[in-house]
C-alpha positions as CSV (number, residue, x, y, z in Angstrom):
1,X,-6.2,-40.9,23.8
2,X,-4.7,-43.5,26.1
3,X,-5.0,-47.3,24.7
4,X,-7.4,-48.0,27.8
5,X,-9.8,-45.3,26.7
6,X,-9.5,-46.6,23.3
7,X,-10.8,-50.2,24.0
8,X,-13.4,-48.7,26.2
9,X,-14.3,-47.1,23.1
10,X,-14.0,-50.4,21.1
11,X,-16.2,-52.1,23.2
12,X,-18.8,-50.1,23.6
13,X,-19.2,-49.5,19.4
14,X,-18.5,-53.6,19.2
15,X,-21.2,-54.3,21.8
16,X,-23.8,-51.9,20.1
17,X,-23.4,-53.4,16.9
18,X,-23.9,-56.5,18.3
19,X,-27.3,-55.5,20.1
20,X,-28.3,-53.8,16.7
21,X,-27.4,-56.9,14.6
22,X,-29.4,-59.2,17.5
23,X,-32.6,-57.3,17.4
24,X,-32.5,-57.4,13.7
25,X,-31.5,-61.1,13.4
26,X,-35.0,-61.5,16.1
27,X,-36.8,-59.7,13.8
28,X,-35.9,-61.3,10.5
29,X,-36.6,-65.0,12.7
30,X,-38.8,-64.8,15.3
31,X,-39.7,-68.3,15.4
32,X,-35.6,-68.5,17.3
33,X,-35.5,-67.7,20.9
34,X,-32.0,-66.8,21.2
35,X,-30.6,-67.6,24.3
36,X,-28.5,-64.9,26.7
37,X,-25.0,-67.3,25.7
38,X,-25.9,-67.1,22.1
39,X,-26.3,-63.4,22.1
40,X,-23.4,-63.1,24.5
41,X,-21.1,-65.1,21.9
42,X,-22.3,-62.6,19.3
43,X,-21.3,-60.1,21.6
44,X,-17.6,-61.7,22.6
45,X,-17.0,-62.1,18.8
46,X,-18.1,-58.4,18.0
47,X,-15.7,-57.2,20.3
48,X,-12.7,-59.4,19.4
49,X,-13.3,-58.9,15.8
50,X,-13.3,-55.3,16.2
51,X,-10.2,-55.2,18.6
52,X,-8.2,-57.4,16.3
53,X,-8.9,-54.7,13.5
54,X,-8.1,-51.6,15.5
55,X,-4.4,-52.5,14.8
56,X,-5.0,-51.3,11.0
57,X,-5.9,-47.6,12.5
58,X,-4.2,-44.8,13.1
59,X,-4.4,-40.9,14.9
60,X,-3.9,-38.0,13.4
61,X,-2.8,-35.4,15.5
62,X,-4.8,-32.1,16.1
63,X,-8.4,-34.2,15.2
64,X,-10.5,-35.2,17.8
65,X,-10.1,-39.1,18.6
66,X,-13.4,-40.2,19.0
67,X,-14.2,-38.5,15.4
68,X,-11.5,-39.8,14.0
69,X,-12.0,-43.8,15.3
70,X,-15.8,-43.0,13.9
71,X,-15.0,-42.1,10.8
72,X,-12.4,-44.8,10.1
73,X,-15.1,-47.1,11.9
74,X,-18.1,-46.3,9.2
75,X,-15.8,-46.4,6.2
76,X,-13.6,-49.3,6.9
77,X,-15.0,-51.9,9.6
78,X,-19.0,-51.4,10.1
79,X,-20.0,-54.0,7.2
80,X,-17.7,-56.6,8.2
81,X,-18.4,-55.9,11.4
82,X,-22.2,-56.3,10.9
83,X,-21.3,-59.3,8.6
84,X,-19.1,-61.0,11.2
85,X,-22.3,-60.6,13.8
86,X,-24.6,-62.4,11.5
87,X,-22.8,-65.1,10.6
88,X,-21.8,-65.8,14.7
89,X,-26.3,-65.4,15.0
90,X,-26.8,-68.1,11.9
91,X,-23.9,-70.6,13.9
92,X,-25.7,-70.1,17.3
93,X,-29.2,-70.4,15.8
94,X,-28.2,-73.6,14.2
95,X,-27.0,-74.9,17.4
96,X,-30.4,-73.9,18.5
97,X,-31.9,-75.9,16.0
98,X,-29.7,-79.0,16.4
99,X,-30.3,-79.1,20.3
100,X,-34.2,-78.4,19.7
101,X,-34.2,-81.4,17.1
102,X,-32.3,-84.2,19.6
103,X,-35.8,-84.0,21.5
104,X,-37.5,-85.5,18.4
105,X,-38.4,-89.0,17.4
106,X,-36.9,-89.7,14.0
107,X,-39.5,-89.5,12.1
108,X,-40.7,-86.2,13.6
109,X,-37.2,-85.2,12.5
110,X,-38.0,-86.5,9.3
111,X,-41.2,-84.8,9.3
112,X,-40.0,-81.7,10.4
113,X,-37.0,-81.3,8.2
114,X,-39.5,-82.2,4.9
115,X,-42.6,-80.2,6.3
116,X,-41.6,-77.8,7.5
117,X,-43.4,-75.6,10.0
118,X,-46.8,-77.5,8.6
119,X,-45.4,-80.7,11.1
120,X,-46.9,-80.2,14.5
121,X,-45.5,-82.0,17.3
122,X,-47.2,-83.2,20.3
């Protein structure tokens, strides 16, 4: 397999992680509108993180390539992989947060923060 094939390959497992690990993250907080630069950060960081770690593989010959990066993939990489995504959603939901929050008085910050979801704004 030639090394372009092989990050074409890379990319498209980073980016579905990614999407998996976004739609879950959406589900799990629904009350976050995630915007297209957070999820394509999450995206961007999928892939490097996975590119960085395709150094550690290695080919076999005689096995089939895509088997063989798949199976190395599930058994090595996926949780970090998936674990790496999450934390990149929690730092770009935060900055959600934080942005969403400058709009506030103070003491609807206050509010908020101690209250919760209970503290409607007007």
């Amino acid at each position: 397999m030639e090394i372009g094939e092989m990050i074409q390959v890379v990319q498209t497992k980073a980016a579905e992680i990614a999407d998996e690990e976004i739609r879950k993250y959406n589900k799990d907080f629904p009350e976050i509108t995630l915007t297209d630069e957070a999820k394509e950060a999450v995206k961007v960081r999928s892939t490097s993180q996975l590119t960085l770690q395709l150094s550690k593989f290695r080919f076999k010959d005689g096995d089939d390539p895509d088997e063989q990066f798949n199976a190395w993939f599930a058994s090595n990489e996926e949780e970090d992989l998936r674990k790496a995504c999450r934390h990149c959603l929690e730092d770009e939901a935060k900055k959600i947060r934080e942005s969403n929050n400058k709009n506030l008085s103070s003491l609807d910050v206050y509010l908020k923060k101690h209250l919760g979801d209970i503290h409607e704004i007007d």
